[in-house]
N, C-alpha and C positions, 0 to 999 in steps of 0.2 A: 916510604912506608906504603906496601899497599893495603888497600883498603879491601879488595874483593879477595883475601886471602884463602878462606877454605873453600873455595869457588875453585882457585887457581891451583891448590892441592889437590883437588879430586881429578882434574884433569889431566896431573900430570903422573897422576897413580891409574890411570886409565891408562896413558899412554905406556907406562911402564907393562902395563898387563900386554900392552900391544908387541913391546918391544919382546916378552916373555913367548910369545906367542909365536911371533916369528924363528926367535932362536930355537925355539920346541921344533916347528914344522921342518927348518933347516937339518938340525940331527933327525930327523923322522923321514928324510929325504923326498921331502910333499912335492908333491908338482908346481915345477915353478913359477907358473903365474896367479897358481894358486900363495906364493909367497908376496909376490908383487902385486897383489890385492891388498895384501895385513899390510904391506910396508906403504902401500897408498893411504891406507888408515890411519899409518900413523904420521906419515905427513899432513894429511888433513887436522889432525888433532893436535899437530906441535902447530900449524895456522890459526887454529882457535883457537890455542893458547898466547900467540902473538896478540891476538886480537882482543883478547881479554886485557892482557898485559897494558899494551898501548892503549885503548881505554879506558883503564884505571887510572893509568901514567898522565893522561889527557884532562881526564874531569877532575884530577886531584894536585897532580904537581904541576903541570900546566899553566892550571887557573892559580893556583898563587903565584907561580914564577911571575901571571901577567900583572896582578896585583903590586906585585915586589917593581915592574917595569923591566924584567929580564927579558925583555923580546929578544935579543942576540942569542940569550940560552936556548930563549923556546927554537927559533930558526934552528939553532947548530943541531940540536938535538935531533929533530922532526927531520931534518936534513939528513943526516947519520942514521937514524930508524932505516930509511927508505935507501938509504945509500945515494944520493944523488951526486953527482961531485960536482964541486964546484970549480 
């Protein structure tokens, strides 16, 4: 369950506006790195949506996982976010 939920919808209705925005300039045939700006935007904004994400996931399923003694969960997990391989 997340907890920062309309936090995490406005973000991703933002990003939607971003994605809107690119496809508009694309049929509008915009100068191109005038596109690869908007598309930088919205990498940055699905990043801070990451970030939002895994901070909520952290301060909340996290901390009970530790409570619970799931330290394998918490590893695999946090493992898997970052992709590390093992």
């Amino acid at each position: 369950m997340m907890h920062d939920k309309s936090k995490i919808l406005h973000r991703i209705k933002i990003i939607k506006g971003h994605i809107s925005a690119i496809e508009k300039m694309i049929e509008d045939d915009r100068y191109c790195l005038d596109v690869v700006h908007q598309s930088q935007a919205v990498q940055k904004a699905l990043k801070n949506l990451d970030g939002l994400l895994i901070t909520d996931h952290i301060n909340h399923c996290v901390v009970e996982q530790a409570k619970l003694n799931e330290y394998e969960k918490i590893a695999s997990e946090l493992i898997k976010i970052y992709e590390f391989k093992q």
